[in-house]
ROSEFI-888002 format. One record per residue (C-alpha): x negated, y, z negated. Coordinates in steps of 0.2 Angstrom, whole numbers. Each point is the difference from the previous one (the first is absolute). Last residue first. Example, Ala and Ser with C-alpha at 12.3 -4.5 7.8 and 13.67 -1.06 7.14 Angstrom:
# residues 2
    east   north      up
     -68      -5     -36
       6     -17      -3
# end
This chain:
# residues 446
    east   north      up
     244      34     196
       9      -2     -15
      -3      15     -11
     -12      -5     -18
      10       8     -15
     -12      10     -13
       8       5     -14
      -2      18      -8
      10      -1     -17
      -2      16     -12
       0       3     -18
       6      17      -4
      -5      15      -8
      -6      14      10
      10      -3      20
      -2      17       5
       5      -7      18
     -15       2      11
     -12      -1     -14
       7     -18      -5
       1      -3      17
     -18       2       2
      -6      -7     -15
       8     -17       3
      -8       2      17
     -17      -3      -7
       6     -11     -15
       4     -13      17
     -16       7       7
     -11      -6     -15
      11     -16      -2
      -7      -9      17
      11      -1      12
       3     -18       3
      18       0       9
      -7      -1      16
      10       7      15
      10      13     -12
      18       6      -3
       0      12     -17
      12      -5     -11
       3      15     -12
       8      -5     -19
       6      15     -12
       1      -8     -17
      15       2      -5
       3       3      20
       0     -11      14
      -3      -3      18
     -11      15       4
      -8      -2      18
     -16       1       7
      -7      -3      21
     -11      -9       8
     -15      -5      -6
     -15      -3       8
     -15     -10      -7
     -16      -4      14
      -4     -17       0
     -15      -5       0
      -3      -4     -20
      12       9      -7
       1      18       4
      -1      16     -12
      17       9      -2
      -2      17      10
      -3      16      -7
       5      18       4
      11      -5      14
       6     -17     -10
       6      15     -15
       9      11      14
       8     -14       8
       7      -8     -18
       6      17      -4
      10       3      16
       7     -15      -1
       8       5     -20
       4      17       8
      12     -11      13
       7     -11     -14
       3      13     -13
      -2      -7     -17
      11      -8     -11
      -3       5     -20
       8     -10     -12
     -18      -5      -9
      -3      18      -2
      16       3     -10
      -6     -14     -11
     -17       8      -4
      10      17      -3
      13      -9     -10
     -14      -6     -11
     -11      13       1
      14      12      -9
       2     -14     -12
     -18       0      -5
       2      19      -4
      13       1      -9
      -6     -14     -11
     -17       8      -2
       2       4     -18
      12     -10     -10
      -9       1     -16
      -1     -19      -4
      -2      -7      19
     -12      12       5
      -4       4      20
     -12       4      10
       4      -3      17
     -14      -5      16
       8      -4      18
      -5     -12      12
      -5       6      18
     -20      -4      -5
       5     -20       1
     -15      -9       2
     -10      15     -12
       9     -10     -15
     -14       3     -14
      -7      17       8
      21       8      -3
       1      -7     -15
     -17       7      -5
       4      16       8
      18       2      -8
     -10      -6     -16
     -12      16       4
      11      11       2
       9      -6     -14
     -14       3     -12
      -5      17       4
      18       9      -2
      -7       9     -12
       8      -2     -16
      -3     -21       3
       2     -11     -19
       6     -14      11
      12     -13     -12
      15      11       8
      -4      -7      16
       8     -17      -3
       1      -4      19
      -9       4      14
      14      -4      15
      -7      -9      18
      16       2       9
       2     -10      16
      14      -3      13
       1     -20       5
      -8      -7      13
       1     -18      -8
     -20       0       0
      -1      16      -8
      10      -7     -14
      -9     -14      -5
     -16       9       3
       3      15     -12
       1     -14     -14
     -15      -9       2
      -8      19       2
       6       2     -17
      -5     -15      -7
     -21       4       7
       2      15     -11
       5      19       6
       1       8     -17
       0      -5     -17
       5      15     -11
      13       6      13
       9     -17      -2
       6      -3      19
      17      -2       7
       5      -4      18
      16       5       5
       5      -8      14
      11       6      12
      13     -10      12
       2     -15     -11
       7     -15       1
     -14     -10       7
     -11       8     -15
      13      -4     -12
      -3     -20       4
     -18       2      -3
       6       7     -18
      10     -14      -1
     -11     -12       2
     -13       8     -11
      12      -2     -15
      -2     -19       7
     -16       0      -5
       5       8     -14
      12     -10      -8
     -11     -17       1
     -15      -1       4
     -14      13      -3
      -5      11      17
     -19       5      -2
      -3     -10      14
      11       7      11
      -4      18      -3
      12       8     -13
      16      10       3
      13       9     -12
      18      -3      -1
      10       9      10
      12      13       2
      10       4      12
       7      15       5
      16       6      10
       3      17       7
      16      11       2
      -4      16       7
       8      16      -6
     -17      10      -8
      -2     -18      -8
      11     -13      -5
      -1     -18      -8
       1     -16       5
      -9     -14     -13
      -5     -18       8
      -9     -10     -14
     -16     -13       7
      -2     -11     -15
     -16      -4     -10
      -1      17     -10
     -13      -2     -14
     -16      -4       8
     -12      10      -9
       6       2     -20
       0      18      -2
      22       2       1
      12       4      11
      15      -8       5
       9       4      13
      16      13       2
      -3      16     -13
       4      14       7
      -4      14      10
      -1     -11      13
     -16       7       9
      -7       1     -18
       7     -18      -1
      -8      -7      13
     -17       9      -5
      -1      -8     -18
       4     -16      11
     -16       1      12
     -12       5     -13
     -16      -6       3
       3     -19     -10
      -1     -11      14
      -6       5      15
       9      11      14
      17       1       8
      15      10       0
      11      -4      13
      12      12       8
      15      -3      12
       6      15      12
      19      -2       0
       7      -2      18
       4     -17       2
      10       0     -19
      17       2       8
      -4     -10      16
       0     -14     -12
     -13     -13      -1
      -1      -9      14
       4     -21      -2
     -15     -12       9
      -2     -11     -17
     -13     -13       2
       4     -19       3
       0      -2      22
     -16       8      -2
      -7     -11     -10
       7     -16      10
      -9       7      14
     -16       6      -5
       0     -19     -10
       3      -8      18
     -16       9       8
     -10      -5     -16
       4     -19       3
     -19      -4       4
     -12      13       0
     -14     -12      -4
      -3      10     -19
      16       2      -1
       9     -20       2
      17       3      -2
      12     -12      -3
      19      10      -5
       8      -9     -15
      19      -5       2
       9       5     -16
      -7       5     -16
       5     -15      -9
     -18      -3      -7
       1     -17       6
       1       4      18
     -20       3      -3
      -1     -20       1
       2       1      18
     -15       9       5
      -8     -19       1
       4      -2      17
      -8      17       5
     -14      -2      -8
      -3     -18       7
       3       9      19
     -14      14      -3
       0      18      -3
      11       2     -14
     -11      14     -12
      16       9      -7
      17      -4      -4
      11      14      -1
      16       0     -12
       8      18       8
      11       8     -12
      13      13       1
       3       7     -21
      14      -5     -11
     -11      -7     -10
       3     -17     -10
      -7     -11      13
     -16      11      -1
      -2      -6     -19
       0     -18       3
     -10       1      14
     -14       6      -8
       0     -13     -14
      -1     -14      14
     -14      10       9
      -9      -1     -16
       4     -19      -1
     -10      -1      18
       7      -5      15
     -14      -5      13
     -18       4      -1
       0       2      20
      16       4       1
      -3      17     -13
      16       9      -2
       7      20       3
      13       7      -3
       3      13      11
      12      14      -9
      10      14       7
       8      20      -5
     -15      -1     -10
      -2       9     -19
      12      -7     -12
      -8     -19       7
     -17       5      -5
       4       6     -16
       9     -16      -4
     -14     -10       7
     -11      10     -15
      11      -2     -11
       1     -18       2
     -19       0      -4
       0      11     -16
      16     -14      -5
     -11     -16       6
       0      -8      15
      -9     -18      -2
     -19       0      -3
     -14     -12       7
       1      10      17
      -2      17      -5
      14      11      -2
      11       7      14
      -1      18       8
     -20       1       1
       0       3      19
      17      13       4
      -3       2      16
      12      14       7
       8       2      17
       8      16       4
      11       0      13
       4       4      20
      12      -2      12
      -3       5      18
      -2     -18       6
     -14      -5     -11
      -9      12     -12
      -7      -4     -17
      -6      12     -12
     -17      -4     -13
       2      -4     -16
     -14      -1     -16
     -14      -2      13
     -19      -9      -2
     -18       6      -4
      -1      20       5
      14       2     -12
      16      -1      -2
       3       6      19
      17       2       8
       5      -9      17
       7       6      16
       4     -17      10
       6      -1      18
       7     -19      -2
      -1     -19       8
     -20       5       1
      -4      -3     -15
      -6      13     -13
      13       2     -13
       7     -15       2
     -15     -12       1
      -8      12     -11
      14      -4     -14
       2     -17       4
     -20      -3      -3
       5      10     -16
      13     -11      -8
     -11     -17       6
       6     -11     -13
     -14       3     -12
      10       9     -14
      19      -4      -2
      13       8       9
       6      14       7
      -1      13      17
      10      15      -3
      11       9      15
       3      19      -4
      13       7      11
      -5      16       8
      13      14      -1
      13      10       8
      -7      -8      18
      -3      13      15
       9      -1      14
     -14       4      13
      -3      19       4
       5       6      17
      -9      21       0
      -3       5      17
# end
């Protein structure tokens, strides 16, 4: 029986600042992967994480580290610099300010301060690496900055960190968004810079609403258009584009990217756009991930088509195939062809897009749903672990968009070959073609 937890109407975005070296990113995996909080997070790259999601007592939110914010050390904050701080205030619903105890206040912190006591932005003034008593004592000279009581930390030592979930959580916004605009399927278009992604906003449009252009990188805010199609209001975002971590340049774009993470939360379907004459590169499948690991619906879309010289239909069958090779984790997705200039393909990839969304509604029958988890564990049982011997004990849906099944086992390491396993199963049982599913395992209390 379907009982799906209130869900949130977004994720707040909380953004870790300060100057380099004050442990920005030793606060960011403390948080991200301690054990004060069930964490989700979202890759760069293989090396370290952009933002990951936080989860402590049922609420949730996107924390960013923002490494390379403030200048170096010898310089005071300059106008590219304050920009930067500014884009990253614009962007989180929350900052951590973050200060070194053990170098002690520093005339870049001074300069910082200045300008965040000026926002009217919630601010937490964090001072990290306090793990002894002269520390402590000497954390009093960060009262200087006038940014109210500072919060000791120390995050390396796990010191403080339960008390900093707290005070964050007591910050972020909790206010719904209206009921009004609950039921409107909300579209991302996503992809790397420069294939198109605006050009195809305003064909969907039919008129002009971002700004396009040949220069890579040109839309740096997230802008919310609704529009109608065969009689159903939809909303689409638009976003700038998105570059592995460490091809991220400072200043607007990294926090470009922010946004376009932030989209990702607030989307239902993700239209992921690719420039037919580059397909399939080691961006694009960046990309892809950030969605698919926020379950959200999927639409791989070949942009730019009209650059194919193809009167035979050869060449998109074998991009579909080359799309379809390149992202064979995830064989549900669907392939468009599409061309932002001439229009074609529009109908089309609007048609998947209700359908994808109208998949991602669908509540399935609890009894059937039983009987498909006891016909898959006749045919093939999940592999035991160790000694013991895995049983579970029954499924249930508890959500929808995307459609989530708990299933209640005695060890909750099932190896990811049987979780796909009966994945498949219920997708065949219920024509589910498109969407992302959820299959959690939930270890039963004995």
């Amino acid at each position: 029986m379907l009982s799906p937890k209130p869900k949130q109407a977004y994720q707040p975005m909380v953004a870790i600042v300060g100057r380099p070296n004050v442990g920005k990113s030793t606060l960011f995996n403390r948080l991200v992967g301690g054990r004060e909080a069930v964490t989700a997070s979202i890759p760069g790259t293989t090396r370290d994480r952009l933002s990951g999601s936080v989860e402590v007592d049922e609420q949730s939110f996107t924390l960013v580290d923002t490494g390379g914010l403030s200048p170096p050390p010898q310089e005071l904050l300059k106008d590219k610099i304050r920009m930067q701080v500014e884009m990253a205030i614009e962007s989180a619903d929350l900052l951590i300010f973050l200060l070194d105890g053990d170098a002690g206040l520093n005339p870049v912190d001074k300069e910082i301060a200045l300008w965040l006591r000026k926002q009217k932005k919630p601010l937490i003034t964090v001072v990290n690496k306090i793990d002894n008593l002269k520390r402590e004592l000497s954390s009093a000279e960060f009262y200087h900055l006038g940014l109210g009581e500072p919060l000791l930390i120390s995050a390396y030592h796990n010191i403080g960190i339960h008390d900093l979930l707290e005070k964050t959580i007591s910050l972020l916004p909790t206010c719904a968004l209206p009921t009004t605009e609950s039921n409107i399927p909300k579209i991302a278009i996503l992809g790397r810079t420069n294939v198109g992604k605006s050009m195809l906003m305003n064909s969907i449009l039919g008129e002009e609403r971002a700004i396009v252009d040949n220069i890579a990188g040109t839309t740096r805010d997230a802008l919310d258009t609704q529009f109608i199609f065969r009689d159903q209001t939809l909303s689409i975002i638009d976003t700038a584009g998105i570059r592995r971590r460490g091809q991220i340049k400072q200043g607007i774009e990294r926090y470009s990217v922010l946004r376009s993470i932030r989209a990702i939360h607030r989307c239902d379907v993700a239209i992921m756009i690719m420039d037919a004459t580059e397909l399939s590169t080691a961006q694009d499948s960046h990309v892809f991930g950030l969605a698919v690991e926020a379950f959200k619906g999927v639409i791989a879309v070949v942009n730019k088509w009209d650059l194919i010289d193809d009167p035979d239909g050869s060449k998109r069958e074998q991009a579909f195939w080359t799309v379809k090779q390149a992202f064979h984790f995830m064989p549900y997705v669907p392939v468009a062809f599409t061309s932002g200039l001439t229009g074609d393909g529009i109908t089309e990839l609007l048609n998947l897009v209700l359908e994808v969304h109208q998949e991602r509604q669908l509540v399935t029958p609890h009894g059937q749903l039983q009987r498909v988890l006891k016909d898959a564990m006749a045919a093939q049982l999940p592999a035991s672990t160790g000694t013991r011997k895995v049983s579970i004990g029954g499924i249930e849906q508890v959500d929808t968009n995307p459609p989530t099944f708990v299933l209640a086992v005695n060890d909750a390491r099932i190896h990811f070959s049987y979780r796909r396993y009966l994945e498949n199963r219920i997708r065949e049982a219920f024509d589910f073609k498109y969407t992302h599913l959820r299959i959690v395992f939930k270890r039963k209390r004995t």
